[in-house]
C-alpha positions in Angstrom: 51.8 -15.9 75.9 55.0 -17.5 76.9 55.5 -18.8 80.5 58.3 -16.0 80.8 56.4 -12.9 79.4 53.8 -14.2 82.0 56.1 -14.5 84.6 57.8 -10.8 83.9 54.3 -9.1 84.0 53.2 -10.9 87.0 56.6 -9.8 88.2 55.7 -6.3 87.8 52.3 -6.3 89.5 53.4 -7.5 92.7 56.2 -4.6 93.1 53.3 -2.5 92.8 52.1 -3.5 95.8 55.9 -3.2 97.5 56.7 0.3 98.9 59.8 1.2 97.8 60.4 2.9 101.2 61.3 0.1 103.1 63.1 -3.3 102.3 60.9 -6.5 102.0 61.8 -10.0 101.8 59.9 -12.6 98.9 58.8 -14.8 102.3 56.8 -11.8 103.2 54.8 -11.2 100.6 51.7 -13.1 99.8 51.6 -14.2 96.4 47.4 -14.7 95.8 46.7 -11.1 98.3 48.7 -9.0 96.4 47.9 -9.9 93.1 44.1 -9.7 94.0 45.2 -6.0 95.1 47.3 -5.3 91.9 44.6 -6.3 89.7 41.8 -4.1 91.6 44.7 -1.1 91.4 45.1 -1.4 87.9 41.6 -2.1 87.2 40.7 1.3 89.4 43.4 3.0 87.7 42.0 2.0 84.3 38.7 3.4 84.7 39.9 6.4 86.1 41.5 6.8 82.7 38.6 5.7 80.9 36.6 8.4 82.4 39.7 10.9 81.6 39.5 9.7 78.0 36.0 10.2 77.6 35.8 13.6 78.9 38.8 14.6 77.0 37.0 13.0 74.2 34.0 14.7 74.2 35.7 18.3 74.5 36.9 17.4 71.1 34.3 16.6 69.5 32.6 19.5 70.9 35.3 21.6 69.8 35.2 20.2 66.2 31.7 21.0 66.0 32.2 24.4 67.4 34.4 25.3 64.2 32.8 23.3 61.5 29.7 25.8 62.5 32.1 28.8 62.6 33.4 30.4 59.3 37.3 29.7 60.9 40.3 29.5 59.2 41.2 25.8 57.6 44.3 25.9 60.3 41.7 26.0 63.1 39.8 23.0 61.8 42.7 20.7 61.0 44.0 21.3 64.8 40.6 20.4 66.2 40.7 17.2 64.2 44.0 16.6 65.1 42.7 16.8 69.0 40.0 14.2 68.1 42.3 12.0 66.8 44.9 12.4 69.8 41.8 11.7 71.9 40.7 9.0 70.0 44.0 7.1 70.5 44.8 7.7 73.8 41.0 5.9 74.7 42.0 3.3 72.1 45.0 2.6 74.6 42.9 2.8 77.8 41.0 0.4 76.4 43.8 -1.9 75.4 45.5 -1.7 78.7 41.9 -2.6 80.7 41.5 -5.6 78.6 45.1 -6.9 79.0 44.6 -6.2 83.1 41.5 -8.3 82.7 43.1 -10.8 80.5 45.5 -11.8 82.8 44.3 -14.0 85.7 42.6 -16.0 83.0 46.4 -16.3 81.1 47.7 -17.5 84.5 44.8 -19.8 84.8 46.0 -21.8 81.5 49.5 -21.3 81.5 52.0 -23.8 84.0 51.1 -21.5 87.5 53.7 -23.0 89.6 56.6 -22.2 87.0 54.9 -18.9 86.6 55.0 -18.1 89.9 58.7 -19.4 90.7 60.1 -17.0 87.4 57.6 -13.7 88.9 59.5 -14.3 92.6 62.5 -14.8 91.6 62.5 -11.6 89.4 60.7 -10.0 92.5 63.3 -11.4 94.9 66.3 -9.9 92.7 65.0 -6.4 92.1 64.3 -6.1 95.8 67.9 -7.2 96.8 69.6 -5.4 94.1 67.3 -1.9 94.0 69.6 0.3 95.2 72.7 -0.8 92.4 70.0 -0.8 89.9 68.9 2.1 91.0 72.0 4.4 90.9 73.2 2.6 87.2 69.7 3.4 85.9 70.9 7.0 87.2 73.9 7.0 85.3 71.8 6.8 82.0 69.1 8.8 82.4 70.6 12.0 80.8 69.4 14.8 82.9 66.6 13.3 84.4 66.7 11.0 87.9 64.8 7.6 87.9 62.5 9.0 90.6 60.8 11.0 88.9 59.4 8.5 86.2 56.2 6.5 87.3 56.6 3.9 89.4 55.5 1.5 86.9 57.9 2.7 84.8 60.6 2.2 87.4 59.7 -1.5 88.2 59.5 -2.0 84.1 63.5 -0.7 83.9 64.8 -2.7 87.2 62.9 -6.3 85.8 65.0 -5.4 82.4 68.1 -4.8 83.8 67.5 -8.2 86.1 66.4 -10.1 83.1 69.8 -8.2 81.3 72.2 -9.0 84.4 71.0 -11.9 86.4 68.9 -14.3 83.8 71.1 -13.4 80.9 68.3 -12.8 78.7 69.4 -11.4 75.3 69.4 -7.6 74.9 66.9 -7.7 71.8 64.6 -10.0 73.7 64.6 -8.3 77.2 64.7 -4.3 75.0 61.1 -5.8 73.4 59.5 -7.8 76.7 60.0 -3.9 78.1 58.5 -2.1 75.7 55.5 -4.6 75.5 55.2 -4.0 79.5 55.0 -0.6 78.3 52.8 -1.0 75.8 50.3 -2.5 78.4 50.8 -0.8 81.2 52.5 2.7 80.5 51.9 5.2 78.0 54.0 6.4 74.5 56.0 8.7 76.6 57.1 6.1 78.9 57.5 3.5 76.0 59.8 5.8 74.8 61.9 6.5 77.6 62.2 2.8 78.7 63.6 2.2 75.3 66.1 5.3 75.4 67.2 4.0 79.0 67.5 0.5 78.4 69.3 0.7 75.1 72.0 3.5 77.0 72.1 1.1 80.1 73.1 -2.1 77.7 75.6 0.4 76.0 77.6 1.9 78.8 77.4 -2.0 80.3 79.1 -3.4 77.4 81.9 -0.4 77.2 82.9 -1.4 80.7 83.3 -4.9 80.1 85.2 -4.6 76.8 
């Protein structure tokens, strides 16, 4: 995984640890603590969707043995698989997103730590001092909805593109994808979906008001 990538997601696990209530400065935050906190957050969070899964999981296979035994109508059967599958998937993704959570100390490990480090503060550093303009743009595009009411992670995912978009100059192809992969890992399809939407308006109405 490329030093930036690494830098981005590393990036977005230590504003997880950041209220969002108060201001807080880079020199405040230790680097090591709170990624030792993200990782048991996101581990704890993962299981807790493991679990989720499972039950959710087991209801439909309970509920497609329920109507294979029952003389229903073909309709019936084909939504019950159609729950299995859904429930398949989303414990597919759980699964996915644990491994990744688990996978990354070990990528930091391998990869150049103190360059890694400088790129994940620095991205830190400029959403915290820029939050409130990011904020209110990301506003601007949301299309009946506010940012507050996505996830948090969702949030953080949007601010570190518009950073990467405004402040690093990263390509708008390049920082649209790194997004969605953050998604990928750490969100759900809903989410993935909406970052995408958001970003893809946000670059839009950017480029309008500078032509």
């Amino acid at each position: 995984m490329a030093t930036r990538s690494l830098s981005r997601e590393l990036a977005l696990l230590v504003l997880g640890q950041v209220p969002e209530q108060k201001s807080a400065s880079v020199a405040d935050l230790a680097l090591d603590s709170i990624l030792d906190q993200a990782l048991d957050t996101l581990t704890q969070h993962w299981r807790e969707s493991l679990d989720a899964s499972a039950a959710e999981l087991e209801q439909a296979q309970q509920s497609l043995l329920d109507s294979e035994l029952q003389q229903g109508e073909t309709g019936t059967h084909d939504a019950v698989r159609t729950h299995l599958r859904s429930s398949l998937s989303a414990a597919e993704q759980v699964l996915n997103g644990l491994s990744a959570s688990l996978e990354l100390p070990r990528l930091l490990l391998l990869g150049d730590q103190e360059q890694i480090r400088r790129g994940a503060m620095e991205r830190v550093q400029k959403v915290l001092t820029q939050r409130e303009g990011i904020d209110t743009r990301l506003d601007q595009v949301m299309e009946g909805w506010r940012l507050t009411r996505l996830p948090r992670i969702d949030r953080d995912i949007l601010r570190l593109a518009v950073v990467d978009l405004e402040s690093l100059r990263t390509p708008a192809p390049v920082a649209f994808n790194e997004a969605v992969e953050l998604a990928n890992r750490y969100s759900d399809e809903q989410g993935r979906r909406m970052i995408n939407g958001v970003l893809r308006r946000f670059h839009d109405a950017q480029s309008k008001a500078s032509a």
